[in-house]
N, C-alpha and C positions, 0 to 999 in steps of 0.2 A: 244285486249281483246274482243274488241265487233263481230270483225268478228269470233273469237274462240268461244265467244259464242252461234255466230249463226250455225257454224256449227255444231256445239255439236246437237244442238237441230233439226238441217235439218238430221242427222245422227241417231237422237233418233226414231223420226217420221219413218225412214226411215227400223231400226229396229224393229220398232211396226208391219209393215209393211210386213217386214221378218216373226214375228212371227206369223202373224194374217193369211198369207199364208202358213205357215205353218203346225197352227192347222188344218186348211180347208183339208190340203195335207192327214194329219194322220186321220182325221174323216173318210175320204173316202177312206183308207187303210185299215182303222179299220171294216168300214161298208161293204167293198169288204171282205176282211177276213172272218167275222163273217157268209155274204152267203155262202160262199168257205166252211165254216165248216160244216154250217148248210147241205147242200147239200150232204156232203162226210158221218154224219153223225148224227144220233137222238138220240142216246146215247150217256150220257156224259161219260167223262174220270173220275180214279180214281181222288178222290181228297183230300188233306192232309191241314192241317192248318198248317203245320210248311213253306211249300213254299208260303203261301199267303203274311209273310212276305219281301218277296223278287222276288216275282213272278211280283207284280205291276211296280219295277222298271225297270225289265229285260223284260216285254209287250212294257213298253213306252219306252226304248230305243231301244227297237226292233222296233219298230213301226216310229220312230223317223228315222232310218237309212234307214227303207222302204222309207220312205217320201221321204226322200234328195235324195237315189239313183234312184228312178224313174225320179224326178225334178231336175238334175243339175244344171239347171241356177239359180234356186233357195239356192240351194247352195253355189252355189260362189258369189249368192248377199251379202247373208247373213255373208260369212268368211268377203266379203270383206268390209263391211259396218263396223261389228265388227274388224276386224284389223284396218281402217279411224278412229274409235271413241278412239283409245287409245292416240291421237296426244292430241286434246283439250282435252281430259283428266287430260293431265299432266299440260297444258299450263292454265286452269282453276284451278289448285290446287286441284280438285275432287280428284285424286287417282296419286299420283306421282309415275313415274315409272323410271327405268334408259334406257338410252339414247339407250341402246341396244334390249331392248326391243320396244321400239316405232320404230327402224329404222327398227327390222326385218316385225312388223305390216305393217310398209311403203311398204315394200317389199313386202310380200306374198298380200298387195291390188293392186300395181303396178301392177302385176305377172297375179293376178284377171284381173284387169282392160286391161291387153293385150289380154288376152285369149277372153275375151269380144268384142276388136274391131277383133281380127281378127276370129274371130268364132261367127257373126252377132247370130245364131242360137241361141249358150248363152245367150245372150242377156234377161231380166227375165221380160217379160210379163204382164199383168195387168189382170187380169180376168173382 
């Protein structure tokens, strides 16, 4: 229990980690974007209140895919850290899950963690 503890928590750190690189990624997609606009254009687009409702989730998911697919390694930090964190999940009683699911999580970080030694380049950086 105490080593599942610690892991949980070297794994949480670890995803803060992911995210906080993350947002950095998307600010500066967002910030790249917005001169790319500005540049192509000074007039704005029509604009409707009914896509506002749904406009903000489909910028941040957009924005979101931008991020990952320019930073790959950042991406496979991040699968792989989140597939790691479902083990003491279960083994801490936090979120029980069946045995099939934590072994394919094992799997696709395993998978991660190959792709990593053998493509140094993956490898996810520190700014």
């Amino acid at each position: 229990m105490w080593a599942a503890r610690h892991y949980y928590y070297s794994l949480l750190l670890s995803l803060a980690r992911d995210l906080y690189e993350i947002s950095l990624q998307m600010e500066q997609a967002a910030h790249d974007r917005a001169k790319r606009e500005k540049s192509l254009s000074q007039e704005p687009l029509g604009y409707s209140v009914a896509d506002e409702e749904t406009e903000w989730l489909q910028s941040f998911l957009l924005l979101l895919f931008r991020s990952l697919k320019k930073h790959p390694p950042l991406l496979l930090d991040t699968v792989k850290n989140f597939c790691d964190i479902l083990n003491p999940l279960d083994q801490l009683g936090i979120y029980k899950s069946n045995p099939g699911i934590i072994g394919l999580g094992g799997l696709v970080s395993s998978i991660a963690g190959i792709i990593i030694v053998a493509y140094p380049q993956m490898k996810l950086k520190m700014h």
